[in-house]
N, C-alpha and C positions, 0 to 999 in steps of 0.2 A: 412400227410405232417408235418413237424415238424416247431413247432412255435416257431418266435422270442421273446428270452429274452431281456428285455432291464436291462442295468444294473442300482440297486437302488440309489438313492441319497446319500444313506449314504455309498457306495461303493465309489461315483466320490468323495464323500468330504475325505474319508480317503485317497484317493490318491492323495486327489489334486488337481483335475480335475475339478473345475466348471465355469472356465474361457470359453469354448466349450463347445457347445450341441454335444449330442455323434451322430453319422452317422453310421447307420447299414453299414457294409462291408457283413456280411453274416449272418448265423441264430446263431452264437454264438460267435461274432466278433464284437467290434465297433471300428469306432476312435475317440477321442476325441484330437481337435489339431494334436499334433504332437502322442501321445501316443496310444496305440492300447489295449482295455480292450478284456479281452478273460474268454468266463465262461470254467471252467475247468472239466473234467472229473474224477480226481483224484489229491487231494488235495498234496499226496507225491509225483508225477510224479512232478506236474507242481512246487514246491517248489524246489525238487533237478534240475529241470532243471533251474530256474531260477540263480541259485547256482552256476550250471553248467556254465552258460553262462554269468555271471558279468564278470570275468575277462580270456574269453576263449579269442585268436586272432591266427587265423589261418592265414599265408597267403592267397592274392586273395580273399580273401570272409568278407563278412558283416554279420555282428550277430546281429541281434536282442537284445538290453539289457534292463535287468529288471528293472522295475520303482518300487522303494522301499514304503511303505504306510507310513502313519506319524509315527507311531509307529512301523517302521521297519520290515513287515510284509511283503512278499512276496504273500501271497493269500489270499484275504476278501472277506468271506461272497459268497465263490466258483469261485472268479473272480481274473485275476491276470492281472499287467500291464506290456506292452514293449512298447519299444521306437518302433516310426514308421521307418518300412523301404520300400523303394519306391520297385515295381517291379510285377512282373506277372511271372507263370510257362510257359515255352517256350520248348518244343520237341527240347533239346541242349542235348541231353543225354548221350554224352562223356563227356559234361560240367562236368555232374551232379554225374558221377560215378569218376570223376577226382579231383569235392572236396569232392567227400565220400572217397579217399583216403589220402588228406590231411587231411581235418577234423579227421578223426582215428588215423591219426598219433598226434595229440596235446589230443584227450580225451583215451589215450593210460594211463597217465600218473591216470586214475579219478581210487577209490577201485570201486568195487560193492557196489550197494545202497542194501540197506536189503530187499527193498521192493520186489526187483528181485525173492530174495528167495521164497519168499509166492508165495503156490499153486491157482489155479482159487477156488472163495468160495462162492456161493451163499449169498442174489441174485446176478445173475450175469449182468455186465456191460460187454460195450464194451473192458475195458481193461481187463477184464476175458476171452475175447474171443481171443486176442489175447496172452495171456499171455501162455493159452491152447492149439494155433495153434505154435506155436514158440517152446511150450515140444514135442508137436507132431512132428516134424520133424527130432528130438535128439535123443526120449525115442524108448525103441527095439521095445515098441508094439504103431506103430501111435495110438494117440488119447485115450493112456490109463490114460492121469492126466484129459482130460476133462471127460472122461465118473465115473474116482473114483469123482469127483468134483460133477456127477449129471448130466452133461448137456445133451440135450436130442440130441436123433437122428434124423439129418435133413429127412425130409418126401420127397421132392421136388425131381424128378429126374436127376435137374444138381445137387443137394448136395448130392445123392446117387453117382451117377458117380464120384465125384470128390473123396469121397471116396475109391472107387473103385481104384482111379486110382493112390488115394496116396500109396494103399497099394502095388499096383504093384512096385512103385519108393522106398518104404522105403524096399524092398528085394533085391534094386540095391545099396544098403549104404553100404560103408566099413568105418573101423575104419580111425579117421584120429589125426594128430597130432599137432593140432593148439594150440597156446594161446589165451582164449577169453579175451576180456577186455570189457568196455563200446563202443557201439556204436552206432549210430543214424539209427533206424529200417526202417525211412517211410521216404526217400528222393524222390522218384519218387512224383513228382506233389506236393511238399510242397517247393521247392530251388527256390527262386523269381530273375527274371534277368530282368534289366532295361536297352538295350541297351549295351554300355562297360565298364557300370559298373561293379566291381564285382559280381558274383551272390552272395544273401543271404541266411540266414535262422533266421527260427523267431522259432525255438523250436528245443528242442531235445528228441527223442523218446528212451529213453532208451534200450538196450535188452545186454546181456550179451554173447558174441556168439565173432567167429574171425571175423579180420576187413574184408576178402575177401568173408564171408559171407552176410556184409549188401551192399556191391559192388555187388555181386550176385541177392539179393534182387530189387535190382534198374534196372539191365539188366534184368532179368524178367516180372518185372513191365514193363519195358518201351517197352519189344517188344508184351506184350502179350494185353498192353491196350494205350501205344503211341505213334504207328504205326513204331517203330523202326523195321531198318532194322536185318534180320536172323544175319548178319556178325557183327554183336555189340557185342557178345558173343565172334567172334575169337579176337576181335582188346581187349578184357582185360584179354587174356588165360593166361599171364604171372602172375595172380593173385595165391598164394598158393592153391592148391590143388582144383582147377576150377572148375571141373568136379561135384567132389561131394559138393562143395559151392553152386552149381548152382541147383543140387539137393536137397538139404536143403530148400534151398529157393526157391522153385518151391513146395515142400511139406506145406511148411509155408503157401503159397498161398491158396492151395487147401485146406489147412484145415481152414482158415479162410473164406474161400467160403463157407464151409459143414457149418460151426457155427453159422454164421453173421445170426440175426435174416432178417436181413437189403439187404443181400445177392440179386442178382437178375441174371437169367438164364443168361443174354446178357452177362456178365461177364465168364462163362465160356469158349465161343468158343476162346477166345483168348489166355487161360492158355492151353489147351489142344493142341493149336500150339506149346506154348513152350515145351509141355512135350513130342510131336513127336522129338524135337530138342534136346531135354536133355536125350532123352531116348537112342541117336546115337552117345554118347561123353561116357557114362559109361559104 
């Protein structure tokens, strides 16, 4: 089980915080007041996003904005701050694929972050594990940067299968002709909705890929783990090159199922609906 951090004294007083005792929200989440401290998994993600998100304003939607430290500092000592915002994940899953297509359209405009570029590199973290499931869905041979990287071969028979299965989907890939830019990787079950407020978001997951890719990602997600209906795929067909978006990110999936040290069997039977469903569009 994974223990709670709390964050140090000397972290609330650089940012300011000793007005409120912090309140666990989850095991690497407080609130303090109005502000929300978050220990970070990767010190350039969560800087560029904070970066990202000072002065991003998408219509309909709320953002989460960075709480600067005294000394101007986006992350201390592995913890970063944002403004509190109100709300919970809600199975709205046209909501939610409808601001992953506004939101793409304002961080359209962001370069690539460097960090992008870097291969997975021991030891590895969880942003290794994704960063390696994301090559694998692109690269001609799935899961050839994770295995040049070292990572080992999942043992477990849904992490064999999922292999298995990616390999059969990455022979169904053709060439496609998208522009990638920046866009937000993990929208399923991270977009907060309080009622008719706008929905929010309190982070951005960087990946470098087209915008009808991380809209793919989320159809996905949402039918394969929340409880979304089969016809959610036809009602965003009009997305660039669908089919194989949807393929892409169905591979992503599965590769981060084979990797996830964290991984759990329950988690496949719902991808492998998807892949009956993707495998009868290409």
């Amino acid at each position: 089980m994974t223990s709670i951090v709390e964050p140090p004294e000397q972290v609330l007083t650089t940012f300011g915080l000793t007005a409120h005792p912090p309140i666990a929200m989850d095991v690497a989440a407080w609130r303090v007041g109005e502000v929300v401290l978050t220990l970070v998994p990767d010190h350039a993600r969560a800087a560029w996003s904070a970066t990202a998100r000072e002065h991003l304003y998408v219509e309909g939607m709320r953002i989460a904005r960075p709480i600067r430290a005294s000394d101007g500092r986006y992350v201390v000592s592995g913890w970063r701050a944002d403004t509190y915002v109100a709300g919970s994940p809600e199975p709205r899953h046209d909501e939610v694929v409808a601001l992953a297509d506004r939101l793409h359209a304002a961080t359209a405009k962001f370069e690539r972050p460097r960090f992008l570029l870097q291969p997975p590199a021991p030891p590895f973290n969880d942003v290794d594990v994704f960063v390696a499931s994301d090559r694998a869905a692109w690269e001609e041979t799935p899961l050839r940067s994770a295995r040049a990287a070292g990572m080992g071969e999942p043992t477990s028979d849904d992490g064999q299968r999922s292999i298995a299965e990616m390999k059969i989907l990455g022979k169904l890939r053709r060439p496609v002709d998208l522009p990638s830019q920046v866009v937000h990787g993990d929208l399923f079950g991270t977009v907060l909705f309080a009622g008719a407020a706008a929905p929010a978001i309190t982070d951005i997951v960087p990946y470098w890929r087209p915008a009808s890719w991380a809209a793919a990602v989320v159809v996905v997600d949402a039918i394969a783990w929340g409880g979304a209906s089969e016809d959610l795929i036809e009602r965003w067909s009009d997305h660039p090159e669908w089919p194989q978006m949807l393929l892409r990110a169905l591979m992503f999936r599965l590769a981060v199922h084979s990797l996830h040290p964290r991984s759990t069997a329950g988690a496949l039977p719902g991808l492998l609906r998807v892949v009956d469903l993707v495998r009868m569009m290409v």
